[in-house]
VOSEPA-960455 format. One record per residue: z, y, x of N, C-alpha, C in turn. Coordinates in steps of 0.02 Angstrom, whole numbers, padded with zeros to 5 digits, m for minus. Layout:
<recs>
nz;ny;nx;caz;cay;cax;cz;cy;cx
Z;Y;X;Z;Y;X;Z;Y;X
...
</recs>
This chain:
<recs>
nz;ny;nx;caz;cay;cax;cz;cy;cx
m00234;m01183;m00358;m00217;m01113;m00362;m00148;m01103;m00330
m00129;m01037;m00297;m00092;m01037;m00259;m00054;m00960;m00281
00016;m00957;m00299;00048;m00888;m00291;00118;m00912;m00270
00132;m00886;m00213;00176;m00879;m00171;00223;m00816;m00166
00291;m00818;m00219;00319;m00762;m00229;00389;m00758;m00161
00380;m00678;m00150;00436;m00670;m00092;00481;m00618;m00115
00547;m00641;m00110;00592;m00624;m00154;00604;m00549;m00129
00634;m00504;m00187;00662;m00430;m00148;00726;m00441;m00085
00778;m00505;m00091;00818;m00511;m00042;00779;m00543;00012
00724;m00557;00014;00700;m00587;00077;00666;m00539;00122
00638;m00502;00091;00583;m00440;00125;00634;m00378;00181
00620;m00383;00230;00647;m00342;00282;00690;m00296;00267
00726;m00276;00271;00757;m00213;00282;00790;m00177;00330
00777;m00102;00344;00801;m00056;00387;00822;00010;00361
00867;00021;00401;00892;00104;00399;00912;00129;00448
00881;00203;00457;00896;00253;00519;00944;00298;00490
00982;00308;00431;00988;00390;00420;00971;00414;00391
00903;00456;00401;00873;00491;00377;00809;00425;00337
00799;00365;00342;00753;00341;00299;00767;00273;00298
00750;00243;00252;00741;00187;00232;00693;00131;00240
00669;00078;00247;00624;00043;00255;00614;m00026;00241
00572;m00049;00196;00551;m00120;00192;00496;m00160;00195
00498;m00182;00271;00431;m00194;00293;00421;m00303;00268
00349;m00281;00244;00356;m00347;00205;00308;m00396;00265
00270;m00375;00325;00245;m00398;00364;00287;m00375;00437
00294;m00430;00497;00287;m00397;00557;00268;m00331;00562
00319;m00287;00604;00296;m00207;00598;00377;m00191;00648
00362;m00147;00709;00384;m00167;00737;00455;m00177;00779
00515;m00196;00755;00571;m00243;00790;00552;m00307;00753
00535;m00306;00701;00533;m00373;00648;00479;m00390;00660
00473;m00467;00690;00423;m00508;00694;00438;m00571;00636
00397;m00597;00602;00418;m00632;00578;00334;m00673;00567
00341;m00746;00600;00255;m00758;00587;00229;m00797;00536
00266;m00805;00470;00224;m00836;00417;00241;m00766;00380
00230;m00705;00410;00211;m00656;00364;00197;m00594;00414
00147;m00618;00452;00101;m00571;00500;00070;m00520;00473
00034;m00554;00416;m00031;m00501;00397;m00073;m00536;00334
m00091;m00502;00285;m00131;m00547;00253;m00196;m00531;00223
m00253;m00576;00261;m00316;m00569;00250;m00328;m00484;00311
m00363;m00442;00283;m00383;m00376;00316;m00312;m00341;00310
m00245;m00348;00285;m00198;m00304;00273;m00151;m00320;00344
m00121;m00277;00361;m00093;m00290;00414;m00018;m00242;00412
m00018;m00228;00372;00067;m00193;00336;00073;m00153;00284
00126;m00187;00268;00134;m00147;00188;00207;m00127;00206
00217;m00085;00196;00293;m00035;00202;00296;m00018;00142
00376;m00021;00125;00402;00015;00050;00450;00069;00087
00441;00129;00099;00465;00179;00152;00502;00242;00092
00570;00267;00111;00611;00292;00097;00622;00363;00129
00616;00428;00113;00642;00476;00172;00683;00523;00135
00743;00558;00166;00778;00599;00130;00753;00678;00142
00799;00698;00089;00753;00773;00088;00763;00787;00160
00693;00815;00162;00673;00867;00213;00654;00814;00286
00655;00739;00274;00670;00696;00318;00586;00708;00354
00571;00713;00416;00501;00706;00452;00490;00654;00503
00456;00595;00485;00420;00552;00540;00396;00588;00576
00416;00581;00658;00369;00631;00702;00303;00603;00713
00286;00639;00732;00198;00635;00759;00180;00567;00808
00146;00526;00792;00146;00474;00833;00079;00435;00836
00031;00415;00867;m00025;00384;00880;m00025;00309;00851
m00089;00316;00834;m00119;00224;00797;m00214;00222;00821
m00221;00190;00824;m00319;00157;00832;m00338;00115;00779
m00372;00124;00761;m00438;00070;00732;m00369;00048;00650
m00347;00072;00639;m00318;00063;00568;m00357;00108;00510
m00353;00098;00446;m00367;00130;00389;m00285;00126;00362
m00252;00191;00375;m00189;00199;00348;m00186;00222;00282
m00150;00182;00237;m00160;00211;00165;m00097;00221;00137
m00075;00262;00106;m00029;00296;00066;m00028;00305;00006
00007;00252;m00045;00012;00302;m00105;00103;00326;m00124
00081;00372;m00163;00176;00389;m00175;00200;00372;m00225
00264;00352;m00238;00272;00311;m00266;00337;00367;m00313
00358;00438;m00294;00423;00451;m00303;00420;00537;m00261
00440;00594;m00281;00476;00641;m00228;00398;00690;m00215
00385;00714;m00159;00334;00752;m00131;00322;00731;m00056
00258;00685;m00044;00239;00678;00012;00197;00720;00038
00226;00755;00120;00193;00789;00181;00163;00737;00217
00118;00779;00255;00078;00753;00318;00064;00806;00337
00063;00795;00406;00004;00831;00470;m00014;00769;00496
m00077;00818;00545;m00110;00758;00590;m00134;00802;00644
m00191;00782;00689;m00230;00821;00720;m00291;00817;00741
m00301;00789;00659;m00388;00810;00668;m00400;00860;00599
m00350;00884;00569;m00377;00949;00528;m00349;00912;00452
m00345;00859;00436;m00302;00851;00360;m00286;00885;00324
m00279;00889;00266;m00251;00929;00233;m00166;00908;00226
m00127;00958;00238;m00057;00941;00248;m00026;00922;00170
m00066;00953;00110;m00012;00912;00051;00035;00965;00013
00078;00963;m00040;00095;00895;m00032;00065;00861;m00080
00073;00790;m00075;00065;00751;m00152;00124;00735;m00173
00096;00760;m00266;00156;00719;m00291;00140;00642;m00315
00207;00601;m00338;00194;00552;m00345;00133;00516;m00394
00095;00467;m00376;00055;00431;m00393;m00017;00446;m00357
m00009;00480;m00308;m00068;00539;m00283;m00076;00452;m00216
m00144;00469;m00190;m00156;00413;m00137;m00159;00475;m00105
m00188;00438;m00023;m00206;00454;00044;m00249;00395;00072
m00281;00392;00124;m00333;00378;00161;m00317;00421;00250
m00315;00387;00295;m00340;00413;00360;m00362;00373;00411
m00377;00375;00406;m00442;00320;00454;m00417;00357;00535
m00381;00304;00577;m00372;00324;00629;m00405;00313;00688
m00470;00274;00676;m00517;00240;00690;m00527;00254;00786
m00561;00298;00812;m00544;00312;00899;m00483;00341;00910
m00437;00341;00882;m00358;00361;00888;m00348;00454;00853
m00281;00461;00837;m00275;00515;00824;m00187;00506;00797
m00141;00570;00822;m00074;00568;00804;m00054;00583;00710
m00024;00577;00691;m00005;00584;00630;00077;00579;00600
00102;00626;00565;00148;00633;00543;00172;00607;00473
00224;00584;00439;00235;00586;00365;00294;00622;00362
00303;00648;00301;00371;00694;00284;00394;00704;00219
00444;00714;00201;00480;00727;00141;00458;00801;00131
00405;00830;00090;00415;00887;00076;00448;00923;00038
00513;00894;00012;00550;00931;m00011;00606;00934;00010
00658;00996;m00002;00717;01002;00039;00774;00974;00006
00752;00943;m00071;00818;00932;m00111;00814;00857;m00134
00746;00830;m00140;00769;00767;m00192;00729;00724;m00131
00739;00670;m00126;00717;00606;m00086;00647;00588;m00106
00606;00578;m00069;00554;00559;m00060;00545;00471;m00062
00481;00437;m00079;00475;00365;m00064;00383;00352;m00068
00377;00333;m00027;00299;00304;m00025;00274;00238;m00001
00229;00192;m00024;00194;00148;00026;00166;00146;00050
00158;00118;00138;00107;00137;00170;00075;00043;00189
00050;00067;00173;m00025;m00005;00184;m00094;00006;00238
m00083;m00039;00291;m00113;m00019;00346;m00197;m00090;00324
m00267;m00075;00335;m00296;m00109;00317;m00353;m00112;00385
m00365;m00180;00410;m00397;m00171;00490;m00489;m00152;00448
m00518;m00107;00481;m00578;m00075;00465;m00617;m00117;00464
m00670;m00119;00455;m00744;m00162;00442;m00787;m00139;00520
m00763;m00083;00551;m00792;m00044;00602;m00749;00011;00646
m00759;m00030;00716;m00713;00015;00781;m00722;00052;00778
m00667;00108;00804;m00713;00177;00836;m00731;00240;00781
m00716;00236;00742;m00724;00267;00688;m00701;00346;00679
m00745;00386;00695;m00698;00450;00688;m00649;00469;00637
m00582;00481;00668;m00536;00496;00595;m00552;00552;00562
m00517;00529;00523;m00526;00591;00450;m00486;00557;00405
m00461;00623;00344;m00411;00591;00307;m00446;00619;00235
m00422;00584;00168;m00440;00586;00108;m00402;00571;00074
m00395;00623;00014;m00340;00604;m00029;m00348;00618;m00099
m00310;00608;m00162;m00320;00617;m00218;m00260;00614;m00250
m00255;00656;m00305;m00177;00653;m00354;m00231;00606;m00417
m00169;00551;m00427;m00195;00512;m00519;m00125;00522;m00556
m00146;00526;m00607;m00079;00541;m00660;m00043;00493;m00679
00014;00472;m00720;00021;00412;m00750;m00001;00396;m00793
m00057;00443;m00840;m00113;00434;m00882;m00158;00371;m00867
m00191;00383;m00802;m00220;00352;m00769;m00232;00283;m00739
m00156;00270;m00766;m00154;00207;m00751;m00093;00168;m00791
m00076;00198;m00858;m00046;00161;m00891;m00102;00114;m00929
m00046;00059;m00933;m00066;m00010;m00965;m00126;m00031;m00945
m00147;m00009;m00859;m00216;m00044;m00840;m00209;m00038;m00778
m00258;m00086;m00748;m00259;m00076;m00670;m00306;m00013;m00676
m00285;00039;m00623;m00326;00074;m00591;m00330;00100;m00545
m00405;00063;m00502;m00424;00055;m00443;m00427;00142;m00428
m00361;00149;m00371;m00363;00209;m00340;m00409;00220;m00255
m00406;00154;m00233;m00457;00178;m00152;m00487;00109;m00144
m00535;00096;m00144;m00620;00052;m00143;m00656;00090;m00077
m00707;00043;m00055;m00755;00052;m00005;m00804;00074;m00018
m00803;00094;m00116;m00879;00134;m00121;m00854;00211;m00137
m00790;00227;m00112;m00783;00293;m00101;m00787;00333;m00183
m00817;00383;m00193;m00821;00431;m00287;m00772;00439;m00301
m00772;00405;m00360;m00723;00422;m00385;m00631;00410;m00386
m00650;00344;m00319;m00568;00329;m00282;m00572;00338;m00211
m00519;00338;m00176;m00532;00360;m00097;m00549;00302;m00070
m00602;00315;m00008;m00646;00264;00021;m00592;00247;00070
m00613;00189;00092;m00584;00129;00130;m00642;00101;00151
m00643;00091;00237;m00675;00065;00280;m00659;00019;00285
m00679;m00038;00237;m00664;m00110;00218;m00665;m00136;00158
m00701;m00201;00147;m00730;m00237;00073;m00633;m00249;00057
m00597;m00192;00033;m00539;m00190;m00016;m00511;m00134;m00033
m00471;m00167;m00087;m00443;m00095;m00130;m00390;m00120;m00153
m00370;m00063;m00194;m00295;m00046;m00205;m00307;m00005;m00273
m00263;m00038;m00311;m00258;m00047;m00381;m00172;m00033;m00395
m00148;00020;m00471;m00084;00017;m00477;m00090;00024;m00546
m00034;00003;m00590;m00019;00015;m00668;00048;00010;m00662
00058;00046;m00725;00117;00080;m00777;00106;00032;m00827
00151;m00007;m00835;00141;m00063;m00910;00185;m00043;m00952
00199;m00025;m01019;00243;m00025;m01065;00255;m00108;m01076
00325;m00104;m01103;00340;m00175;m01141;00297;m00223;m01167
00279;m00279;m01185;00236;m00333;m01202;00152;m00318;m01151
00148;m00251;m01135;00083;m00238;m01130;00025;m00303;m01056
m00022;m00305;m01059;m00028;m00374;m01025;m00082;m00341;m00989
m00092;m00350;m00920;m00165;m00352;m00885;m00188;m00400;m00850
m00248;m00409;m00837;m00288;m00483;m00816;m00317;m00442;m00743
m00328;m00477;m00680;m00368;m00462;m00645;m00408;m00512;m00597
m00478;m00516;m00586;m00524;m00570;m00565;m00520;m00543;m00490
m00513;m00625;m00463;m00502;m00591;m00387;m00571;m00653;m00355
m00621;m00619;m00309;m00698;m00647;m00301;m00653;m00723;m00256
m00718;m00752;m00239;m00711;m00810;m00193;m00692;m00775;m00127
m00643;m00808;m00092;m00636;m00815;m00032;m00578;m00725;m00036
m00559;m00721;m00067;m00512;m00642;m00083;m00444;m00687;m00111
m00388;m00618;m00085;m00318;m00614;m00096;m00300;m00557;m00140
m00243;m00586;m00163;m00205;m00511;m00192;m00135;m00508;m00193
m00104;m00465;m00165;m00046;m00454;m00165;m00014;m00390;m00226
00019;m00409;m00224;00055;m00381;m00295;00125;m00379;m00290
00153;m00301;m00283;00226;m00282;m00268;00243;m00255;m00335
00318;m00279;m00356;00324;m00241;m00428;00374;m00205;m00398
00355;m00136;m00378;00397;m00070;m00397;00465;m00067;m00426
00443;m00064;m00486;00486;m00066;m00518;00470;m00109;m00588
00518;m00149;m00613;00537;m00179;m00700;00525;m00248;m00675
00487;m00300;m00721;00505;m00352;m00747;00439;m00390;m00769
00406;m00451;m00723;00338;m00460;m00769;00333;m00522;m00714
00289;m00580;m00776;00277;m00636;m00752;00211;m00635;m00727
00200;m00657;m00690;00121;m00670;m00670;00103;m00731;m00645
00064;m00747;m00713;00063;m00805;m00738;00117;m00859;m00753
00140;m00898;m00721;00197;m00922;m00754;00248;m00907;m00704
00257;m00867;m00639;00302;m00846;m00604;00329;m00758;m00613
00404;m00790;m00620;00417;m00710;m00656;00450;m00683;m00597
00436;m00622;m00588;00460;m00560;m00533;00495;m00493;m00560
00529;m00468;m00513;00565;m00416;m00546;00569;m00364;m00506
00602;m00321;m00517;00601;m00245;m00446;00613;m00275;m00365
00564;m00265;m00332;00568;m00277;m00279;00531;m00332;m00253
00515;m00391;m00291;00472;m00455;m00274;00412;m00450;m00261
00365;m00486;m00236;00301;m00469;m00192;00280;m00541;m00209
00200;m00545;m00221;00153;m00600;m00237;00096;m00611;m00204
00097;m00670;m00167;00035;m00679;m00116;m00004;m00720;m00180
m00068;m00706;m00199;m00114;m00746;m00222;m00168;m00755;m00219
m00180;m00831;m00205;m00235;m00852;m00174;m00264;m00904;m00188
m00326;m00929;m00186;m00378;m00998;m00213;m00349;m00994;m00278
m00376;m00943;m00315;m00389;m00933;m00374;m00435;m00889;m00412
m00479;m00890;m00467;m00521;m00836;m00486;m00471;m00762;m00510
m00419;m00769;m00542;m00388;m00718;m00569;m00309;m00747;m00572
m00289;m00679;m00625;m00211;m00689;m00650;m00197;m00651;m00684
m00154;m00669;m00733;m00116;m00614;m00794;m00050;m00585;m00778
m00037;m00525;m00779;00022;m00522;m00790;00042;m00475;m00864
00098;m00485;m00878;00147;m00468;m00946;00194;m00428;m00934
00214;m00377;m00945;00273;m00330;m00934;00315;m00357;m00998
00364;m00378;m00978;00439;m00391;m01019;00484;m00334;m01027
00470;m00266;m00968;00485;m00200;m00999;00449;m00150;m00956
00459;m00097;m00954;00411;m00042;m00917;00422;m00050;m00860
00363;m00091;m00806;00364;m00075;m00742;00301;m00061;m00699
00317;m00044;m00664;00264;00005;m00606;00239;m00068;m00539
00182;m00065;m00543;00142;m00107;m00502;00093;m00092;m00467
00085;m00095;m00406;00042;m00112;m00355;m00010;m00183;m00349
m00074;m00173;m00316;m00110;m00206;m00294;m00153;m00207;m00255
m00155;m00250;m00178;m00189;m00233;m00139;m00236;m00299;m00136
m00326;m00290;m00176;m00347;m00354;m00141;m00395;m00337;m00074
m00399;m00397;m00060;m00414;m00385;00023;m00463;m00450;00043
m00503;m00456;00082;m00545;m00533;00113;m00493;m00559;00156
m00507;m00627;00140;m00431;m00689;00174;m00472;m00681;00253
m00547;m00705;00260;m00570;m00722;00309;m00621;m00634;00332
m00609;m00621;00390;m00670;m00549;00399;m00656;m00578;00485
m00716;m00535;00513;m00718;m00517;00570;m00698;m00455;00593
m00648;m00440;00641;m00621;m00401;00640;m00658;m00358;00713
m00638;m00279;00684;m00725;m00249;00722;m00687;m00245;00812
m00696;m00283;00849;m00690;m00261;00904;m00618;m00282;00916
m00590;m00241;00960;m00510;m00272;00984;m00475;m00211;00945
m00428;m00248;00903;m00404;m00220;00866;m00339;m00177;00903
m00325;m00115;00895;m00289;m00077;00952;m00208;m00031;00903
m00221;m00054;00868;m00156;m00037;00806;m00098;m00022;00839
m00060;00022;00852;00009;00014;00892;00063;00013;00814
00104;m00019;00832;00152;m00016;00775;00232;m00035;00799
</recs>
């Protein structure tokens, strides 16, 4: 069994000004190649913008761009018809940029700072007409449990064009969750925010967990913190030439 923790001082950092950024994979000035991509995931950003701050409009292919918020009021445009938003925090997104299409992110508010992650996941299938999907979950929703916000069977979480998903909890103090990860699957696991061992490696705000050749894992909140989870297939065929600009 394998968990491979990467510390919050190790994980990238940038600043423009107007935003913040911590890219935990290659993404692009930062190359770094024992942390390319992992399994179908191909970037995870912990992204910062100040009020009123707007990523301009800019082109991607054959990605499933996913968003959840983490903090503030996230905007978008695009131009294939999206709904512009905003969400507030804990709300996902979905846009499948699949035969290309431009897209924006933004701080929709003029006063308090914005923060979201964006997790880029390579599709199961080229060519894909875009379209975007989204959903608000409460912190109801996902205290003291994983809950799976975007899956490939679409309903009741936003679909993803690809065998993975994305899972987040709110743990109070002592509170504990277990999660089974299939044969030949990864899971990465960013703690947000607080304090929690998983399994016998303990992490804290900002640390990130590759885990792998294992059926599952526990983790324990030692005090209230906010968690992410992206599992994903280690091995896929990837549909065609993958055309991602980043």
């Amino acid at each position: 069994m394998t968990i491979t923790v990467r510390r919050d001082r190790d994980i990238f950092d940038t600043e423009g000004g107007w935003f913040r950024a911590r890219w935990h994979f290659s993404f692009d000035q930062y190359r770094d190649p024992e942390n390319d991509s992992f399994g179908a995931m191909r970037v995870f950003n912990d992204d910062r913008l100040i009020p009123g701050a707007v990523w301009p409009l800019h082109p991607h292919r054959d990605v499933e761009g996913l968003t959840y918020v983490v903090e503030g009021s996230f905007g978008h445009e695009d131009d294939v018809g999206g709904p512009p938003g905003p969400l507030p925090a804990g709300s996902v997104q979905r846009m499948t940029l699949g035969s290309g299409a431009l897209h924006s992110e933004r701080n929709a508010s003029p006063d308090e700072p914005m923060r979201f992650i964006q997790i880029w996941i390579l599709p199961n299938e080229g060519g894909l007409p875009p379209g975007v999907e989204q959903r608000v979950f409460t912190t109801e929703d996902r205290l003291n449990r994983w809950r799976k916000v975007i899956g490939p069977e679409g309903g009741d979480v936003v679909k993803v064009h690809q065998d993975a998903s994305v899972h987040v909890a709110r743990l109070e103090p002592d509170s504990e969750v277990t999660y089974d990860l299939g044969p030949g699957r990864g899971g990465y696991v960013y703690v947000i925010e607080g304090a929690v061992p998983i399994d016998a490696e303990e992490l804290s705000t900002g640390d990130a967990a590759k885990i792998t050749d294992q059926s599952g894992f526990r983790v324990r909140a030692r005090e209230t913190s906010e968690l992410i989870l992206v599992d994903v297939p280690l091995v896929f065929e990837p549909a065609g030439i993958w055309r991602g600009r980043i």
